[in-house]
C-alpha positions in Angstrom: 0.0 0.0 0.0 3.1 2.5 0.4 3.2 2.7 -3.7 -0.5 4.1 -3.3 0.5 6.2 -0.7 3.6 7.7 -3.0 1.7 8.2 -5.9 -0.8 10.7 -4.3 1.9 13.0 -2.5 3.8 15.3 -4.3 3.2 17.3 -7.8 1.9 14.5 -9.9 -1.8 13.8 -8.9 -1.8 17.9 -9.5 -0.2 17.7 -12.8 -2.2 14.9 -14.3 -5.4 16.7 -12.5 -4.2 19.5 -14.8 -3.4 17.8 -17.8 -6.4 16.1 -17.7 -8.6 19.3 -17.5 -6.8 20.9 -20.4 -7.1 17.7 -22.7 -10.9 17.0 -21.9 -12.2 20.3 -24.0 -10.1 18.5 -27.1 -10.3 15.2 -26.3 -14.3 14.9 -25.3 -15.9 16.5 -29.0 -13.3 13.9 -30.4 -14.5 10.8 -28.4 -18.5 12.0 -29.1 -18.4 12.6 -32.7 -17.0 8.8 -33.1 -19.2 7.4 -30.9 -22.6 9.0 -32.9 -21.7 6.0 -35.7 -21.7 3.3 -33.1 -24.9 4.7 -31.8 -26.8 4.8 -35.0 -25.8 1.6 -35.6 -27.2 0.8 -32.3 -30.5 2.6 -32.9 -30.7 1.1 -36.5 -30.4 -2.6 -35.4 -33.2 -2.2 -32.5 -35.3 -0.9 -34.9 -34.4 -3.5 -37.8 -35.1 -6.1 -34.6 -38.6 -4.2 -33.4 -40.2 -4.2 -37.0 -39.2 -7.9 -37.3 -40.7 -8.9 -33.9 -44.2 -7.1 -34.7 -44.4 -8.6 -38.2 -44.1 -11.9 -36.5 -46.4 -11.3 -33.9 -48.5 -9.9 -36.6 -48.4 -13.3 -38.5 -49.1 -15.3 -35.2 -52.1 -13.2 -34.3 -53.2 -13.7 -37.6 -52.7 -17.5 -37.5 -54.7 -17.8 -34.6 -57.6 -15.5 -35.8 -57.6 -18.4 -38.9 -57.8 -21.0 -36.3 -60.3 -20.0 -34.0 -62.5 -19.2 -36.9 -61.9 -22.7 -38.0 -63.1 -23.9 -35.4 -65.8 -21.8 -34.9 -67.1 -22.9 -38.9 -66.8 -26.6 -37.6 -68.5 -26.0 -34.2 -71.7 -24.5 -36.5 -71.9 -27.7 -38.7 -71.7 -30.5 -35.4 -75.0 -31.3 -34.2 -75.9 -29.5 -30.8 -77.3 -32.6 -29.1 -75.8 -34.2 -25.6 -74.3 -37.4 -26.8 -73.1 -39.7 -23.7 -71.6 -42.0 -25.7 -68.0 -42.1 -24.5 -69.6 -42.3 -21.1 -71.8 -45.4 -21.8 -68.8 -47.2 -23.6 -67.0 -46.6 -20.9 -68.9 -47.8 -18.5 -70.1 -50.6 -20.3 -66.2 -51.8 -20.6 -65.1 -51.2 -17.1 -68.1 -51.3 -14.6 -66.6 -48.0 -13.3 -67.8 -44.4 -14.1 -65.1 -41.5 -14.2 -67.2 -39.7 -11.7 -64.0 -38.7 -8.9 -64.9 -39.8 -5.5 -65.0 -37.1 -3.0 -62.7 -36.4 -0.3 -63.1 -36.3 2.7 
């Protein structure tokens, strides 16, 4: 820890501290102007990645809106009536009816 100690006694902490504060007025415009590529690039590939997410979501919603009204159009053309049948095949296999029993 003495090297830490050394470093911050004596002239040089003040004469980086000044050299620092003269080169920043230079240095920052420099550092800013070729970091505005990097960040239209950045902007430019979120929005390349937005407009691709909400055409797929787009295409999903619009595959589910085909489905449900497929289902819908075969829901129309099935008879209404209560048919049991699965129940009284069932129980005419097993003895048993799916009814749960209740806990207690």
């Amino acid at each position: 820890m003495a090297i830490f100690e050394d470093i911050t006694k004596g002239p040089v902490p003040v004469l980086l501290g000044l050299g620092v504060a003269m080169a920043a007025p230079s240095v920052i415009p420099a550092l800013a102007s070729g970091f505005r590529p990097l960040a239209k690039a950045l902007v430019k590939g979120g929005l390349t990645l937005y407009d691709a997410a909400r055409e797929g979501v787009a295409e999903a919603g619009e595959q589910l809106n085909d489905l449900v009204a497929e289902t819908r159009a075969e829901m129309a053309h099935r008879p209404r009536h209560s048919d049991n049948r699965g129940e009284e095949e069932y129980v005419e296999t097993t003895n048993r009816s799916r009814r749960r029993r209740s806990r207690s």
